[in-house]
MILODO-466178 format. One record per atom (N, C-alpha, C): x, z negated, y negated; residue number from 0; residue in one letter. Coordinates in steps of 0.001 Angstrom, whole numbers. Atoms other than C-alpha are relative to their C-alpha. Layout:
! residues N
X; Z; Y; NUM; A $
...
***
This chain:
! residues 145
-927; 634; -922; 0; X $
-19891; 20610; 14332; 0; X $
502; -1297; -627; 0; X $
-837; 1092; 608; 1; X $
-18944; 17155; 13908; 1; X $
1312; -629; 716; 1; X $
-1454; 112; -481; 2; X $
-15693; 15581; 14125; 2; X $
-134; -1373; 834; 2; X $
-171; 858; -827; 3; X $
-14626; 12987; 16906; 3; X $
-304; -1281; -851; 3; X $
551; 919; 193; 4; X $
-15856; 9657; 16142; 4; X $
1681; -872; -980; 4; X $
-1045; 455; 586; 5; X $
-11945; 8476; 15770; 5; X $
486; 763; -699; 5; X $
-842; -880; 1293; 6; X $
-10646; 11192; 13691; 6; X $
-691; -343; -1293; 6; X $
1174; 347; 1471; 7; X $
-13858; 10473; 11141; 7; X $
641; -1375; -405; 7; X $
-489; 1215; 682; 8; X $
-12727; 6781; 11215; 8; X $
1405; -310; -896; 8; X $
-1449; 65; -77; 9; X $
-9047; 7240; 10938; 9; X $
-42; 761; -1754; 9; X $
463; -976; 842; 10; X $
-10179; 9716; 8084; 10; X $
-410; -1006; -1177; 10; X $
535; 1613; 1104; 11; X $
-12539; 6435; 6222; 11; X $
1016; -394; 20; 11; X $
-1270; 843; 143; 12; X $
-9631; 4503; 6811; 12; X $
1087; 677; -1349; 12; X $
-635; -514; 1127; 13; X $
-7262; 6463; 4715; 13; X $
-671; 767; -1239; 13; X $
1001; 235; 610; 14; X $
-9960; 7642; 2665; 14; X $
110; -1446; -1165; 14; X $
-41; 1313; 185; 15; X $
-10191; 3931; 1518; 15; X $
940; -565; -310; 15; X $
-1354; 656; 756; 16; X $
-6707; 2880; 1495; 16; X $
794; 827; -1099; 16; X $
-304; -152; 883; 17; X $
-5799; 5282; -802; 17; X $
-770; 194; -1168; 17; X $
660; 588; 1276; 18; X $
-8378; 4643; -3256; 18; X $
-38; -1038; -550; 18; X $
20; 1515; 862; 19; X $
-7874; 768; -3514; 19; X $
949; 437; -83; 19; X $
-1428; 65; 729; 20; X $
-3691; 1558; -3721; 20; X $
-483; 1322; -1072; 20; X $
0; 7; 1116; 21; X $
-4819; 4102; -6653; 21; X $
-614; -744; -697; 21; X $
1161; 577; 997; 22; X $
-7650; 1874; -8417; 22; X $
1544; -1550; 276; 22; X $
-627; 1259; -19; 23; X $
-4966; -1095; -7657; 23; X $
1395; 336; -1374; 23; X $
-1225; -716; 697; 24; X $
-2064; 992; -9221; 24; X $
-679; -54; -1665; 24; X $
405; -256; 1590; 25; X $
-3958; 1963; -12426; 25; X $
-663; -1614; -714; 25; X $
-33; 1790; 204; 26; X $
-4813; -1906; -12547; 26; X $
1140; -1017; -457; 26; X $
-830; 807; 88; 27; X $
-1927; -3436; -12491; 27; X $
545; -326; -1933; 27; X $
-327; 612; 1724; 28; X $
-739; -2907; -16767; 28; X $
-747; -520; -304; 28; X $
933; 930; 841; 29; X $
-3939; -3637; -18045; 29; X $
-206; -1568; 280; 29; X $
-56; 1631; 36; 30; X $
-4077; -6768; -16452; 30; X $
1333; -728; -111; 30; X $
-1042; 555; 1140; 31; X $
-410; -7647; -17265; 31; X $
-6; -430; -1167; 31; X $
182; 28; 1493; 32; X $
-1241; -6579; -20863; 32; X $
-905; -1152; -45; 32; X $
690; 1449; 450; 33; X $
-4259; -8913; -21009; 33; X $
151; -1351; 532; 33; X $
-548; 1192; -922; 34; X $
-2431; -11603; -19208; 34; X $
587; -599; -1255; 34; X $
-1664; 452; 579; 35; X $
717; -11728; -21245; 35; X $
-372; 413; -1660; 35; X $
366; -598; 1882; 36; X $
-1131; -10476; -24979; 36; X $
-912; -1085; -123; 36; X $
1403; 1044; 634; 37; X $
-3192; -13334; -26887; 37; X $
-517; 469; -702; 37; X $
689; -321; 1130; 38; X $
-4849; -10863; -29139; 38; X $
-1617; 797; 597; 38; X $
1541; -376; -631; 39; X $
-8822; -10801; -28374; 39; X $
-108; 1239; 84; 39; X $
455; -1996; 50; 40; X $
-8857; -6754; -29100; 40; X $
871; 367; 632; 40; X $
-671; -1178; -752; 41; X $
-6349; -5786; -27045; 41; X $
-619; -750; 1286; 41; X $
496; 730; -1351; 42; X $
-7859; -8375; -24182; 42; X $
-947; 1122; 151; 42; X $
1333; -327; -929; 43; X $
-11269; -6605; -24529; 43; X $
-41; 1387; 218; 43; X $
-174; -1581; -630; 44; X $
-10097; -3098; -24316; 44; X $
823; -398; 1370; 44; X $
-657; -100; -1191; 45; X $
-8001; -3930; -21420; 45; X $
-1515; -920; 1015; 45; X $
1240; -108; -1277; 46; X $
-11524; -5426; -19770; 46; X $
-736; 1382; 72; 46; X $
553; -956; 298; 47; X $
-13096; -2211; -20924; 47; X $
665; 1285; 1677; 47; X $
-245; -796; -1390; 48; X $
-10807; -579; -18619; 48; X $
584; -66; 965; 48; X $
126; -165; -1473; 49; X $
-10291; -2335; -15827; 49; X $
-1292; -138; 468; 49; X $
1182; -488; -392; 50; X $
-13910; -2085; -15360; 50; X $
-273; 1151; 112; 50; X $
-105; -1187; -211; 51; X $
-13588; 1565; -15753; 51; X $
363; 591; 1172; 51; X $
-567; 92; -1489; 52; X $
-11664; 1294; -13100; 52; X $
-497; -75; 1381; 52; X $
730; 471; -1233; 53; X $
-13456; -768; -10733; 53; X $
-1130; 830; 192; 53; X $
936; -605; 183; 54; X $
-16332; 1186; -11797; 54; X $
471; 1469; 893; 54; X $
-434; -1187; -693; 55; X $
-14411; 4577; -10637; 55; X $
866; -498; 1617; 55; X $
-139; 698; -1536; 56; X $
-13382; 2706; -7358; 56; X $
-961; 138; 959; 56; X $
1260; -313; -1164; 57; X $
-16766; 2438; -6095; 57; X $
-682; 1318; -88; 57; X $
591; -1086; 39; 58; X $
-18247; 5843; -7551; 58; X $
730; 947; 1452; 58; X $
-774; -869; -874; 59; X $
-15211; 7359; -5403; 59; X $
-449; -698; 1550; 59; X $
629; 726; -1779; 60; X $
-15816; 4793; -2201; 60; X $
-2024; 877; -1; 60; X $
1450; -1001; -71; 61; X $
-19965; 6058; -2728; 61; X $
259; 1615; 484; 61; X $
255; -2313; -229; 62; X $
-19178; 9981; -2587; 62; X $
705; -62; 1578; 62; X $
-778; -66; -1493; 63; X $
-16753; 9339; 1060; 63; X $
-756; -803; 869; 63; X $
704; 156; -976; 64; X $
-19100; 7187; 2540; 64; X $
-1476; 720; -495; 64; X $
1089; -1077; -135; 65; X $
-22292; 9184; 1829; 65; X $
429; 1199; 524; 65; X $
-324; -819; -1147; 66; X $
-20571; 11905; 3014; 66; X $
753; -310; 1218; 66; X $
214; 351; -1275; 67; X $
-19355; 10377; 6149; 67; X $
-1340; -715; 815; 67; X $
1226; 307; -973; 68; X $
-22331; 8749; 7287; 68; X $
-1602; -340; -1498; 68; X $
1496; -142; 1065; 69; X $
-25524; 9685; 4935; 69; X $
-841; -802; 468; 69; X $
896; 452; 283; 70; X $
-27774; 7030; 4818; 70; X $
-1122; -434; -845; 70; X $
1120; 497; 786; 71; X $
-30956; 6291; 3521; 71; X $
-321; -1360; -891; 71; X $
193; 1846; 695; 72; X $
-31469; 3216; 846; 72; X $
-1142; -196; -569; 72; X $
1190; -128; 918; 73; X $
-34405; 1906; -527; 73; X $
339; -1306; -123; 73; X $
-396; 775; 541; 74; X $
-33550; -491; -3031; 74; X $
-1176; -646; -755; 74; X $
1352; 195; 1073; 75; X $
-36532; -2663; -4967; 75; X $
742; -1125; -851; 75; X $
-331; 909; 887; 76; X $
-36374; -5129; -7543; 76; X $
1076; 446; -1352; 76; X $
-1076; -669; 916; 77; X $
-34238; -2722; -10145; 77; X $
-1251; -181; -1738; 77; X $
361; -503; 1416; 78; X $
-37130; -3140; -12607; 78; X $
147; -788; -1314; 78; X $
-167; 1174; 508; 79; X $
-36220; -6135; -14550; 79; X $
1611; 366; -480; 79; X $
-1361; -464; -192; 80; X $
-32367; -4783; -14311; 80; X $
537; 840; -1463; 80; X $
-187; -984; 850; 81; X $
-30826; -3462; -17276; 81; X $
1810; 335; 183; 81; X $
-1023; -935; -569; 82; X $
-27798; -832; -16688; 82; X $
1448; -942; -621; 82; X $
-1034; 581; 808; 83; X $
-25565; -2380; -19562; 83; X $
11; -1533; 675; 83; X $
297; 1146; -270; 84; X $
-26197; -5838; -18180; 84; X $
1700; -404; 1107; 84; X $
-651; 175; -982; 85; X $
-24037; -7934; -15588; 85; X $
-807; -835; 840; 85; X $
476; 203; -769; 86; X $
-25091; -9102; -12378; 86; X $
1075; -297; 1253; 86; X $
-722; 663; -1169; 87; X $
-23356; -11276; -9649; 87; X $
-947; 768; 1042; 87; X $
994; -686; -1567; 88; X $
-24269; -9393; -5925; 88; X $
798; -932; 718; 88; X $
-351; 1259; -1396; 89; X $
-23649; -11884; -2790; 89; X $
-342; 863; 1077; 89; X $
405; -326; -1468; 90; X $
-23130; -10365; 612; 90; X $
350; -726; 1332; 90; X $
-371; 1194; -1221; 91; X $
-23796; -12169; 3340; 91; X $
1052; 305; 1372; 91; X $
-952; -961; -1065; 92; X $
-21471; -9749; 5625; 92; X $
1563; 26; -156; 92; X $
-1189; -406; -18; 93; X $
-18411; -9129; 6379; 93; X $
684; 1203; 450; 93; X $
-286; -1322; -729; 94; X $
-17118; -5896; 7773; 94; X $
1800; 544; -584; 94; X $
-1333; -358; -535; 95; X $
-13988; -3624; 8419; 95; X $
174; 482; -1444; 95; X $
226; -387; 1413; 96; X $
-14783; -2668; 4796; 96; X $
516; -1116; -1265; 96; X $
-378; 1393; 952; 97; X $
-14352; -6016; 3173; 97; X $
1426; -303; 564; 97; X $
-1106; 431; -634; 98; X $
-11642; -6943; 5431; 98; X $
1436; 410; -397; 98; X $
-1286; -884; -245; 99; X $
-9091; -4072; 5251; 99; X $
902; -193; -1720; 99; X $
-696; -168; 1265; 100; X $
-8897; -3864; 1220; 100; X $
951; -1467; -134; 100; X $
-410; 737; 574; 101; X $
-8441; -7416; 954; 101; X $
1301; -736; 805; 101; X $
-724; 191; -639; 102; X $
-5910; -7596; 3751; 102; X $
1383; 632; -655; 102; X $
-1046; -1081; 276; 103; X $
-3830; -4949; 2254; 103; X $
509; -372; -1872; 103; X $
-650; 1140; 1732; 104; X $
-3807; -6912; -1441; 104; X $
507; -658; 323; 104; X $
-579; 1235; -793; 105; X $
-2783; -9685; 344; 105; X $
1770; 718; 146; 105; X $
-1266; -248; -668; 106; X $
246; -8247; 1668; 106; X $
565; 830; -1287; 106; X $
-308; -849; 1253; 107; X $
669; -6009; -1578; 107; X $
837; -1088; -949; 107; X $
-511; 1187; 1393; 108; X $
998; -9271; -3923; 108; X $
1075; -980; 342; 108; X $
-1103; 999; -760; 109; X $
2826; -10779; -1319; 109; X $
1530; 384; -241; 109; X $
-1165; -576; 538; 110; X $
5185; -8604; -1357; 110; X $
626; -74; -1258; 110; X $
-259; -244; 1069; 111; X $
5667; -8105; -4633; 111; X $
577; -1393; -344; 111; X $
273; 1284; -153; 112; X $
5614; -11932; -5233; 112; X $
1507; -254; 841; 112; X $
-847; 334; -487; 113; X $
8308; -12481; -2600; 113; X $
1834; 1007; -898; 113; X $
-1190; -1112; 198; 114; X $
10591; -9161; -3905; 114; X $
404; -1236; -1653; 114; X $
-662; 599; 1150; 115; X $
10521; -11011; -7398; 115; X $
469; -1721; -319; 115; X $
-1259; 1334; 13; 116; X $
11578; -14708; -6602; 116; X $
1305; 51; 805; 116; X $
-1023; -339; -293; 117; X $
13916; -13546; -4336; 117; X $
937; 336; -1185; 117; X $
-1173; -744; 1096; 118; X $
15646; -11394; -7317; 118; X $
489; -1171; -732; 118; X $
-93; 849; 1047; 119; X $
15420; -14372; -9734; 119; X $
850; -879; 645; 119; X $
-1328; 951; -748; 120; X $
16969; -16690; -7277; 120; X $
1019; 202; 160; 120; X $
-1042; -685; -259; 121; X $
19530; -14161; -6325; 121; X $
1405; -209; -1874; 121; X $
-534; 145; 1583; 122; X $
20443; -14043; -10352; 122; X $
402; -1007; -216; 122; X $
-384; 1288; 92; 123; X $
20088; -17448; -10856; 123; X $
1490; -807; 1003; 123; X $
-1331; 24; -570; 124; X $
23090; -17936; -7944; 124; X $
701; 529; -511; 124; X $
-893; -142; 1169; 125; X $
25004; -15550; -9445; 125; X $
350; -640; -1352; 125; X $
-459; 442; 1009; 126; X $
25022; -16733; -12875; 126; X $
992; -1545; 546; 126; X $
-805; 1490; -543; 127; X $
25772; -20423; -11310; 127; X $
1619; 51; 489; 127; X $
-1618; -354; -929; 128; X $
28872; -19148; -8733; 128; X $
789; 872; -680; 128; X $
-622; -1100; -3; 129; X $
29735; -16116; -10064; 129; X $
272; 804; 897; 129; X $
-161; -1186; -1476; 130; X $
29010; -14262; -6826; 130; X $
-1429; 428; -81; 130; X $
1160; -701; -202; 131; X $
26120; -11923; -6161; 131; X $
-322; -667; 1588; 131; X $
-50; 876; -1647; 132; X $
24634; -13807; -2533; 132; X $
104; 1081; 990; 132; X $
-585; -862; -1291; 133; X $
26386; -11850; 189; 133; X $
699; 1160; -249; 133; X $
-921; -1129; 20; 134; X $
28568; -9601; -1332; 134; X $
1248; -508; -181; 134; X $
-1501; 511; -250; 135; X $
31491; -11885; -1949; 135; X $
-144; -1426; 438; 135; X $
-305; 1213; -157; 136; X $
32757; -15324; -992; 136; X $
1312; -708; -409; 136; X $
-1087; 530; 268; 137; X $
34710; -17833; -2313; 137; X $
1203; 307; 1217; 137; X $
-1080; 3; -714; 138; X $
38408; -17951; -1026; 138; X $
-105; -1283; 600; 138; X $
-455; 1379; -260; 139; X $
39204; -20906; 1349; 139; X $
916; -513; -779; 139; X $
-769; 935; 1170; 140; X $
40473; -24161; -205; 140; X $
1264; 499; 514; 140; X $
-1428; 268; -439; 141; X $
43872; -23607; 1933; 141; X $
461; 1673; -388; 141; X $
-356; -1159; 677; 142; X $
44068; -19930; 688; 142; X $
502; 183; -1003; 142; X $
-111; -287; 2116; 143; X $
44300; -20582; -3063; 143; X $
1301; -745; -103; 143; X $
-1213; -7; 176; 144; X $
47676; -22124; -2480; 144; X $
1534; 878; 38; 144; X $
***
């Protein structure tokens, strides 16, 4: 028995979004750390594993779409290919697949991004006034007499 066409999708869909917000989540120190650290050995363990990462991103995306829709691949040109190696892939496509993750970073970093100049600005007023913005206000000039 298979399941309704929209329950299966609705299913990929979350499926999907919660594998990029964990593989995004377990991302985020290491690339802090090798952001904000200048020491080559802690850089190349922190590539070590956010490739681990990315690497367990797609193994997990592979096992949910093969089992939602099993298709057949026949792949050539692997013989020249070595496993340890790296290799740029180019797809000429676009789909609801490409779209969704990078819609949902988008709005992730955004967020994030907006939550922390907001704060800093907020601080930065305070320190300046001595008011937190919108919890107090100066007295009028004709008050303070």
């Amino acid at each position: 028995m298979s399941l309704p066409p929209a329950v299966r999708g609705a299913a990929n869909g979350l499926l999907l979004g919660l594998n990029t917000l964990v593989g995004f989540s377990l991302m985020v120190v290491p690339a802090l750390v090798k952001l904000l650290v200048p020491v080559e050995r802690v850089r190349a363990g922190c590539d070590r594993l956010l490739n681990a990462v990315a690497a367990g991103w797609v193994v997990v995306n592979n096992a949910w779409i093969a089992a939602a829709s099993p298709t057949p691949w026949q792949v050539r040109g692997l013989d020249g290919l070595s496993p340890g190696g790296w290799y740029l892939v180019s797809s000429n496509h676009q789909s609801w697949a490409d779209i969704l993750p990078a819609a949902a970073l988008h709005g992730i970093v955004f967020g994030v991004v907006k939550a922390v100049v907001d704060r800093l600005n907020a601080k930065e007023f305070e320190r300046k006034t001595g008011f937190w913005p919108g919890k107090q206000s100066r007295p009028a000039p004709d008050a303070q007499a």
